[in-house]
Wavefront OBJ file of the C-alpha trace (Angstrom):
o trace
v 146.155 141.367 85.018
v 149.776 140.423 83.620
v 150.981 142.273 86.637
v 149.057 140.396 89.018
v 150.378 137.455 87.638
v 153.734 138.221 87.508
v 153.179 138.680 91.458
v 151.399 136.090 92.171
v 154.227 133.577 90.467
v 156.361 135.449 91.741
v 155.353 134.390 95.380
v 154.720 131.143 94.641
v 158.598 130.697 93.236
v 159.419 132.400 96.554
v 157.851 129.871 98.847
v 158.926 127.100 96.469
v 162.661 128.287 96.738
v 162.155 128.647 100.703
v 160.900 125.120 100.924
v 163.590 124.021 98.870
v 166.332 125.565 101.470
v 164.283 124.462 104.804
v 164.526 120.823 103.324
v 168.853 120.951 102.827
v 168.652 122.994 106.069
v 166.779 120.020 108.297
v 168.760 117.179 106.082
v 172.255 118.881 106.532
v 171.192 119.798 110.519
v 169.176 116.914 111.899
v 170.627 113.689 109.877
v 169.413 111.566 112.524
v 165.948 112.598 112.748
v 163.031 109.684 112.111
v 161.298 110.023 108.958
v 158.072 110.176 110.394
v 158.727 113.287 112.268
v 160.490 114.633 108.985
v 157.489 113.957 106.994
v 155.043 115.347 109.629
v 157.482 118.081 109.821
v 157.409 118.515 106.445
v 153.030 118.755 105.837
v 152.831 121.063 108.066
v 155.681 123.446 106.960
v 154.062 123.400 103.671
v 150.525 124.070 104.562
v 151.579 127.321 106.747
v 153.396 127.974 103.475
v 150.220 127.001 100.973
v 148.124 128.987 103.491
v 149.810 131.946 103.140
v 150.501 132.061 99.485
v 147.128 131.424 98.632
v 146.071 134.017 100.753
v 147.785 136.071 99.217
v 147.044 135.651 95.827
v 143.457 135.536 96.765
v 143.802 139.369 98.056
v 145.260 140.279 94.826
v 142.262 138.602 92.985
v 140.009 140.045 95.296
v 141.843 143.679 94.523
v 141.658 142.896 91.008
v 138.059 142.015 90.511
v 136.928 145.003 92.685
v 138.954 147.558 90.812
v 137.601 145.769 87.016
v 134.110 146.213 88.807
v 134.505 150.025 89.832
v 136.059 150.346 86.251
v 133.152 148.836 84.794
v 130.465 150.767 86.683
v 132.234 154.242 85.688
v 132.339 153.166 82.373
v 128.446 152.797 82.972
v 127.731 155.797 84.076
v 129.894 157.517 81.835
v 127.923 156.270 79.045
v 124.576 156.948 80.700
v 125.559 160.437 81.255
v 126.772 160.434 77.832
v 123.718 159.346 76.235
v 121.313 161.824 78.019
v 123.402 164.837 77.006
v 123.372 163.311 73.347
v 120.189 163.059 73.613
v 119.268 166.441 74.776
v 121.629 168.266 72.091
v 119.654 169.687 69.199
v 123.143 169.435 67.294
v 123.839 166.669 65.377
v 126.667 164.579 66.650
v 128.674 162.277 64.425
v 131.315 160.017 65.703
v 133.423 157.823 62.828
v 135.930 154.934 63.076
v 139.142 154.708 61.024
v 137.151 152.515 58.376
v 134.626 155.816 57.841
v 132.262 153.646 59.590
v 129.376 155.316 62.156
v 130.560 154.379 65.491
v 127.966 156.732 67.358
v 125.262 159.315 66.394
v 122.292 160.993 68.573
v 118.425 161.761 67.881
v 119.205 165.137 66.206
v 121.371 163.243 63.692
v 118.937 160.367 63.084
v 116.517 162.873 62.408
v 118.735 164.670 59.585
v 120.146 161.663 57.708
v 119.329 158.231 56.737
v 120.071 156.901 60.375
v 117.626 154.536 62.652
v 116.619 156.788 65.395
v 115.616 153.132 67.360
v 120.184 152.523 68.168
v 120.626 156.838 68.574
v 122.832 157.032 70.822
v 123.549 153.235 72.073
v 127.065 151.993 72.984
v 127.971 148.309 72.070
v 127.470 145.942 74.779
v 130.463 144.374 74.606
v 134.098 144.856 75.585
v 137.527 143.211 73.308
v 140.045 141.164 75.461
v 142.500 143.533 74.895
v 140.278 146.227 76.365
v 139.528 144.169 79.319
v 143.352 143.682 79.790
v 143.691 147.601 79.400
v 140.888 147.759 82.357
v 142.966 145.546 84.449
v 146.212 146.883 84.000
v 144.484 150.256 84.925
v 144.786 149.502 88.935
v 148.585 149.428 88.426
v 148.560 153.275 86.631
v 145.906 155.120 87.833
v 144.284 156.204 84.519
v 143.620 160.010 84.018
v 140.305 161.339 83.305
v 140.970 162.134 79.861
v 142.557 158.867 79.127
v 138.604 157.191 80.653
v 137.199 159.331 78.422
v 139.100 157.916 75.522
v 138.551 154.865 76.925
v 134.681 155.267 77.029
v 134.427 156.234 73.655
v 136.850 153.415 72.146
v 134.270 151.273 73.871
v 131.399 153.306 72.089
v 132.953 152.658 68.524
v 134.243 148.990 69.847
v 130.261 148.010 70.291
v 127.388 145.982 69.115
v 127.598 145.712 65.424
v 124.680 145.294 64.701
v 123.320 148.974 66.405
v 125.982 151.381 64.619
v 128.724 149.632 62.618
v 126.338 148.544 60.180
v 126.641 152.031 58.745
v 129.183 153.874 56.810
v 129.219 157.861 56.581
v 128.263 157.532 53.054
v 124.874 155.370 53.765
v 124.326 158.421 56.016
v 125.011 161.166 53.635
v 126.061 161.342 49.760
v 127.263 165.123 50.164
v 131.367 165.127 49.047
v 131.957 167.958 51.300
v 130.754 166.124 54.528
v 132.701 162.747 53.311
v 135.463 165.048 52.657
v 135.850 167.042 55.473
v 135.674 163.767 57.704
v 138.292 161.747 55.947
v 140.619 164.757 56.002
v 140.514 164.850 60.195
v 141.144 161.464 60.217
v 144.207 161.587 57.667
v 145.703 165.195 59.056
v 144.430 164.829 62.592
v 143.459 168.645 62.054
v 140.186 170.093 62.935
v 138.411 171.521 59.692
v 135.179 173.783 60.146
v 132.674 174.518 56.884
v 129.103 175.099 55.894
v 127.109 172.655 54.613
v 123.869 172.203 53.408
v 121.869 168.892 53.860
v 120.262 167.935 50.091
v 117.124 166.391 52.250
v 116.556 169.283 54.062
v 115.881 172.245 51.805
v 116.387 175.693 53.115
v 118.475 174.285 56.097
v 121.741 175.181 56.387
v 124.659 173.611 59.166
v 128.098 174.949 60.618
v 129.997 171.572 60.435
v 132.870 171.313 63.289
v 134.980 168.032 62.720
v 138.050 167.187 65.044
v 139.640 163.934 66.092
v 138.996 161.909 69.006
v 142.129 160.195 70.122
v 144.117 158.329 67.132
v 141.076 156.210 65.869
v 137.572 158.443 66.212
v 136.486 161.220 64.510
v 133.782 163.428 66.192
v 132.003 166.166 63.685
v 128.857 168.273 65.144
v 126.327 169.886 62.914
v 125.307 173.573 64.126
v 122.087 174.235 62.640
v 122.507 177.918 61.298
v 119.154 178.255 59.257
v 117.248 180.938 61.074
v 120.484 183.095 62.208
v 121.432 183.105 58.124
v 117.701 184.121 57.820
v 118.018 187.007 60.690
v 121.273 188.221 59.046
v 119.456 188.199 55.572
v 116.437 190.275 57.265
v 119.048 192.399 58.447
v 120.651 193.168 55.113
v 117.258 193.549 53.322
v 115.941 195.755 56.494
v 118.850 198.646 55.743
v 118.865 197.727 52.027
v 114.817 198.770 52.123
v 115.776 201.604 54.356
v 118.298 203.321 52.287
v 115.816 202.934 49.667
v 113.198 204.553 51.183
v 114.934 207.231 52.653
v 116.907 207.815 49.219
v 113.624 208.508 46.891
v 111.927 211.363 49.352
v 115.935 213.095 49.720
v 116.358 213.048 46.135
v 113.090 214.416 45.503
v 113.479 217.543 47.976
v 116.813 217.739 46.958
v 115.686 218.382 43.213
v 113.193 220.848 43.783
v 115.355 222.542 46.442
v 117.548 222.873 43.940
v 115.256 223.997 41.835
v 113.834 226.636 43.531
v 117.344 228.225 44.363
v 117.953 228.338 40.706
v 115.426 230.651 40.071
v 112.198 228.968 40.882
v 111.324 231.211 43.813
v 110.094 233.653 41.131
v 108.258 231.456 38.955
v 104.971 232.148 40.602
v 103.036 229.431 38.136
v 105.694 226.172 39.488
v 106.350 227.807 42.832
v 103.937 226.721 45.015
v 104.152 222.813 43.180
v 107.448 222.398 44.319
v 107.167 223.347 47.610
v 103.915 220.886 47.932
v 106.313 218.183 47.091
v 108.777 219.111 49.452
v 106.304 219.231 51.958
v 104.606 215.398 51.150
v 108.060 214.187 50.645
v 108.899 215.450 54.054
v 105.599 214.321 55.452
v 106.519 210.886 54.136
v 109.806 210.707 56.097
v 108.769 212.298 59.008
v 105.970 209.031 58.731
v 108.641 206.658 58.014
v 110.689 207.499 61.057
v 107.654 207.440 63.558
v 106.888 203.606 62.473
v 110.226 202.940 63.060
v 110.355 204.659 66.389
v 107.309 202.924 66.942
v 108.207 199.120 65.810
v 111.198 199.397 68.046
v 109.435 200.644 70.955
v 106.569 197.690 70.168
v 109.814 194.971 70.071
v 111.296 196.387 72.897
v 108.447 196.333 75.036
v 108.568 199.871 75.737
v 104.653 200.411 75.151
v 101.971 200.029 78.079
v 98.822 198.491 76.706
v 95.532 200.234 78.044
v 93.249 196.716 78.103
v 89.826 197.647 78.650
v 86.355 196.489 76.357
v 86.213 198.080 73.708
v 83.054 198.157 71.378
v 84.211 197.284 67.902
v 81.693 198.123 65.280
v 82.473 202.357 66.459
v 86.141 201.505 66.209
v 85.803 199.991 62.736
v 83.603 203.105 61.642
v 85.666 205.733 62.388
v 89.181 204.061 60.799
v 87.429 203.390 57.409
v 85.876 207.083 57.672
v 89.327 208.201 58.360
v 90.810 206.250 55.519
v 87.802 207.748 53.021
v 89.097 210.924 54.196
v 92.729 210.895 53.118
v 91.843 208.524 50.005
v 88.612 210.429 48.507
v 90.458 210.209 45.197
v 90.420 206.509 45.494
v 87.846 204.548 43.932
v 87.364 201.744 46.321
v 84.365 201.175 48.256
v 84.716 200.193 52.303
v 82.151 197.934 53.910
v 81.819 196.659 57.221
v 80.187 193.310 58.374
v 80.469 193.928 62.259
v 77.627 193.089 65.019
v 77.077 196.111 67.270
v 77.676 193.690 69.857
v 81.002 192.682 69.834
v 83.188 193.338 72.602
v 87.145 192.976 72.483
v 89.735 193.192 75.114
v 92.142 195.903 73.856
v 93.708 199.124 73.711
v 91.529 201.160 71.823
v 94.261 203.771 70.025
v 96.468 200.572 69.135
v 93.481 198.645 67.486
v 92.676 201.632 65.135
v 96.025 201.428 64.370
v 96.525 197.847 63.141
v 92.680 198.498 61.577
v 94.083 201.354 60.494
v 97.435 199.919 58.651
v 95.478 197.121 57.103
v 92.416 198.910 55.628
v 95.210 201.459 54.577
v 97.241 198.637 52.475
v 94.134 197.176 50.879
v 92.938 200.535 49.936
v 96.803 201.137 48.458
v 96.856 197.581 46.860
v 93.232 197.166 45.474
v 91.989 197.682 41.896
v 89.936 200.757 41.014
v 86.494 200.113 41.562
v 87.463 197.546 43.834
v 85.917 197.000 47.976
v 87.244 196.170 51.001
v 85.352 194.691 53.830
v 85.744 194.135 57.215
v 83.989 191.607 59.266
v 84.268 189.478 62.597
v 83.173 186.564 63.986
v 83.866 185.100 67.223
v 84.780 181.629 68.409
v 87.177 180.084 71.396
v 87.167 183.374 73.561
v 88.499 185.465 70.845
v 87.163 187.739 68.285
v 88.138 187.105 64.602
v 88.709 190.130 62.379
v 89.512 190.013 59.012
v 90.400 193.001 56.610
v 89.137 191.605 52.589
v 90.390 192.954 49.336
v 89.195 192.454 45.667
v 93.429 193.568 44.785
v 95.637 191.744 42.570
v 96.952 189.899 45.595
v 100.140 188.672 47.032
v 102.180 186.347 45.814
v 102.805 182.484 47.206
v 106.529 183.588 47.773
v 106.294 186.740 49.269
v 103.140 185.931 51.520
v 105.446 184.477 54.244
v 107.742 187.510 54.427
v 105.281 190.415 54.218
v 105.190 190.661 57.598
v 108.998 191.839 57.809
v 110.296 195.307 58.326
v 110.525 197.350 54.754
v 109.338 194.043 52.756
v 108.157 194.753 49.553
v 107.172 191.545 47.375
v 106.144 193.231 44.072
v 108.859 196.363 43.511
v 107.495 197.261 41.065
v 104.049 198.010 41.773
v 105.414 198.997 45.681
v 107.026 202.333 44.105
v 103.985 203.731 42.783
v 102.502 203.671 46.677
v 103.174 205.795 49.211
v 103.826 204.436 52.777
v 106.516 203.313 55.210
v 106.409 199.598 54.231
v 106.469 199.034 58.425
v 102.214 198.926 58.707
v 102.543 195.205 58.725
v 105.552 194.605 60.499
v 103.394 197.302 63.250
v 100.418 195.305 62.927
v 102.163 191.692 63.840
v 103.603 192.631 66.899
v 100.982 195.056 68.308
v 98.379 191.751 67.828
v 100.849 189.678 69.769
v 101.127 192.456 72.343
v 97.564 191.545 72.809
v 97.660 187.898 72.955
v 96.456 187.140 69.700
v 97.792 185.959 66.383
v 98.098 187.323 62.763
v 97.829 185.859 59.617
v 97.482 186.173 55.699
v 96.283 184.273 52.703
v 95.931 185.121 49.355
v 95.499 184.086 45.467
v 97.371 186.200 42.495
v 94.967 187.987 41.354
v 92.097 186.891 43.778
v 93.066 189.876 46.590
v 94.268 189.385 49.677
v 92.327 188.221 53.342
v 94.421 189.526 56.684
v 92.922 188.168 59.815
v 93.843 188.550 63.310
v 92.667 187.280 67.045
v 91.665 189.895 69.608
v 91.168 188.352 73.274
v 86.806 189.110 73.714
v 85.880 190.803 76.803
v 84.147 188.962 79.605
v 80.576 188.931 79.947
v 80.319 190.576 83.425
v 82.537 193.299 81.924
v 80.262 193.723 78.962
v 77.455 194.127 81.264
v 79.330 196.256 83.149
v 80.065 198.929 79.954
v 76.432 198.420 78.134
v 75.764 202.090 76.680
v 72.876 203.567 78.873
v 74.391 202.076 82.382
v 77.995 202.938 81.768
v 79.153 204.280 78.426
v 82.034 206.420 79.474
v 83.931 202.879 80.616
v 83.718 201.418 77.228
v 85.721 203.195 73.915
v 83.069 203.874 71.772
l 1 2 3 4 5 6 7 8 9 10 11 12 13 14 15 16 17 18 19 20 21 22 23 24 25 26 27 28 29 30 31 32 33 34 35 36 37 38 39 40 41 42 43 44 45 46 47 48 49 50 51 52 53 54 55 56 57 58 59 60 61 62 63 64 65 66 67 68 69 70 71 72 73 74 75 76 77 78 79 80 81 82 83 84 85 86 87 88 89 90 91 92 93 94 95 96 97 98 99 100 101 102 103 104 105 106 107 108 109 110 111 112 113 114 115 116 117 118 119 120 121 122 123 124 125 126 127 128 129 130 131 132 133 134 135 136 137 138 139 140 141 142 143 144 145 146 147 148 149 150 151 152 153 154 155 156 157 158 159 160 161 162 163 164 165 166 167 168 169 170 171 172 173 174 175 176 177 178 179 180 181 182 183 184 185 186 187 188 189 190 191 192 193 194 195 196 197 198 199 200 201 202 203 204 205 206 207 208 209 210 211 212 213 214 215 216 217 218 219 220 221 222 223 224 225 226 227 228 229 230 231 232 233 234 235 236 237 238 239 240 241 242 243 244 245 246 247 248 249 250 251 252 253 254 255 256 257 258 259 260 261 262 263 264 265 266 267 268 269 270 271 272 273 274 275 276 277 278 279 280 281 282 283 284 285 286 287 288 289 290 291 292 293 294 295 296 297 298 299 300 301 302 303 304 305 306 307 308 309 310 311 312 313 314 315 316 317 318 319 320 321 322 323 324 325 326 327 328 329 330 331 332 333 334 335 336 337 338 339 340 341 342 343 344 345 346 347 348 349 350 351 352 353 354 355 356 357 358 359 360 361 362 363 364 365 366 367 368 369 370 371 372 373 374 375 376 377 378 379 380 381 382 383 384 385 386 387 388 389 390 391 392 393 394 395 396 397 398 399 400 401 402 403 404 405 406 407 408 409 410 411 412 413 414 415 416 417 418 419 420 421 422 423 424 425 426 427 428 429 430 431 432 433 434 435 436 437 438 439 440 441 442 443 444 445 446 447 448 449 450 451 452 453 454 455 456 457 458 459 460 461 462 463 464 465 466 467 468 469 470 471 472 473 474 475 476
């Protein structure tokens, strides 16, 4: 706007100065002339000249308010477009002033500190004189995008008080580290990158990127890291278990291998012992290997599924006779509470295996003289099946995480039972292969209920598998 000024004045001295010249000019030239005719001569010389400077400086005008109005409407949309991708991010997004005041924030970090989610994301409404000057001036040196973008965001942190400046980082958030790591970008103009983790939000933990923006913003971005810091700690614990697992059946053979080279091989009486123990020890890692072959085939999606209805009273008969079979020296007692009528929508070999793995464990995990029952009930288009023990039960703390790979909750009490620690880790994922859900509850001391969802079987296909019209269709 100065610019256009300087212009415009500059014209107008030019047409003074001109006028100035013509009037010596016709005095000096035409000393006889009448003064009317001067005078006439005179008006009219100075309205061609009024006409055209004021056309002139009109134009500029005109230039100038058109190029403050497409400033002003990509300012617009630059905030528009601004705010939707703010508010689409599920990372927090921070931006400070100089003063370590909150000049702009989005949903995601309204939702993690003490921020009104009602001004998330709002730029003030108002422009500074000196801003609008800087707009102005802008039609005289072409501003580059980077410099609008500075621009836009000076405007951000320039805005209503009353939606954002209100607030200081530390009405936001009391942790030093945060404070901290913004007050250092905006001393060192360096960009500082740490892990935090947000007092109000327990368990969660954030990547924190801070950088500046331009010589007066800050801009920090919280990366919520929670559930990969919970994958890599599954990971860990997944080869820990593993090691440990594999470790106690090697050492085991390795002893009596030993053993027997020694001199064993001609102790008929201890003989024969130590090569049953290499044999179960081997039996329990060639066990441990197949449920590992098998859980990464099941998360892969390497496994067809067989759907077809499938009676389930047979197919809860013959697991818990197979189970009595390899644990007659256990003294539980299995029950069933399962109408012969009961059709599910499965793959017959894969539901006596999750049966199988959970009747297993509560055997494994029960008291002796304890039960375990199995019943269903339907509801919704599903069939609910629950396994029931009368065990010393699971834990508040570990009854979230038994599901894992190789989680053991109780070490203790896991080392004196056999098994891969992968039956329930087998059993989650083979239920969601067939489109139900999985779940546990339990009381110390008050056993342990597993229940699942299995999809039932429509009634024309029931029909069409009843025993006496069609029994070979239907698993029984």
């Amino acid at each position: 706007m100065k610019d256009l000024a300087r212009r415009v004045w500059f014209v107008t001295f030019a047409s003074l100065t001109i006028f100035i010249v013509y009037e010596i000019v016709k005095t000096v030239l035409f000393p006889h002339i009448s003064v009317i005719t001067s005078h006439a001569i005179t008006v009219i010389v100075a309205a061609v000249m009024t006409f055209f400077v004021s056309r002139y400086a009109l134009r500029r005008y005109g230039g100038a308010l058109a190029e403050i109005q497409r400033q002003t409407a990509i300012t617009e949309e630059t905030n528009r477009l601004l705010g939707g991708v703010l508010a689409t991010m599920r990372e927090a997004v921070i931006i400070v002033d100089s003063q370590m005041r909150v000049a702009l924030y989005n949903q995601a970090a309204a939702r993690i500190f003490k921020l009104p989610a009602a001004t998330a994301g709002k730029a003030g409404a108002r422009r500074t004189r000196s801003e609008l000057q800087d707009v102005e001036s802008g039609m005289a040196r072409r501003e580059t995008l980077t410099a609008r973008l500075q621009s836009d965001l000076t405007t951000f942190a320039t805005g209503d008080a009353e939606s954002t400046r209100a607030f200081r980082l530390t009405d936001a958030t009391r942790d030093p580290a945060i404070n901290r790591a913004f007050a250092e970008v905006l001393s060192e103009k360096n960009a500082v990158d740490l892990r935090v983790e947000i007092a109000n939000l327990q368990g969660s933990s954030f990547h924190l990127s801070v950088a500046p923006l331009g010589n007066e913003l800050v801009l920090g971005v919280f990366f919520d890291i929670t559930q990969l810091e919970r994958l890599e700690r599954v990971r860990r614990e997944f080869f820990a278990n593993l090691s440990h697992e594999l470790r106690t059946p090697l050492t085991a053979m390795l002893a009596c291998a030993e053993t027997l080279l020694t001199g064993a091989l001609e102790d008929p009486g201890n003989r024969r012992r130590f090569v049953e123990t290499l044999y179960k020890h081997a039996t329990r890692m060639t066990e441990l290997i197949s449920d590992i072959s098998d859980l990464s085939a099941i998360e892969s999606g390497q496994i067809e599924l067989t759907l077809k209805p499938v009676r389930l009273a047979p197919v809860v008969g013959d697991v818990i006779a197979l189970v009595e079979s390899r644990k007659a020296e256990a003294d539980i007692t299995l029950n069933a509470s399962v109408p012969d009528d009961v059709f599910v929508h499965a793959d017959r070999r894969r539901l006596e295996q999750i049966l199988y793995n959970l009747i297993d464990n509560a055997v494994k995990f029960n008291r002796p003289g304890g039960s375990v029952t199995v019943t269903s009930a339907g509801g919704n288009g599903s069939v609910v099946i629950s396994v029931i023990d009368t065990g010393t039960g699971i834990e508040a703390t570990d009854l979230p995480r038994v599901f894992e790979r190789l989680y053991r909750g109780d070490k203790s009490r896991s080392r004196k039972t056999e098994g891969s620690g992968l039956g329930l880790a087998i059993v989650k994922h083979l239920v969601h292969a067939h489109g139900g859900e999985v779940s546990g509850e339990s009381n110390p001391g008050g056993g342990a209920r597993f229940t699942f969802t299995m999809p039932t079987a429509a009634p024309q296909e029931k029909a069409d598998s009843g025993i006496s019209a069609a029994r070979s269709a239907v698993d029984v």
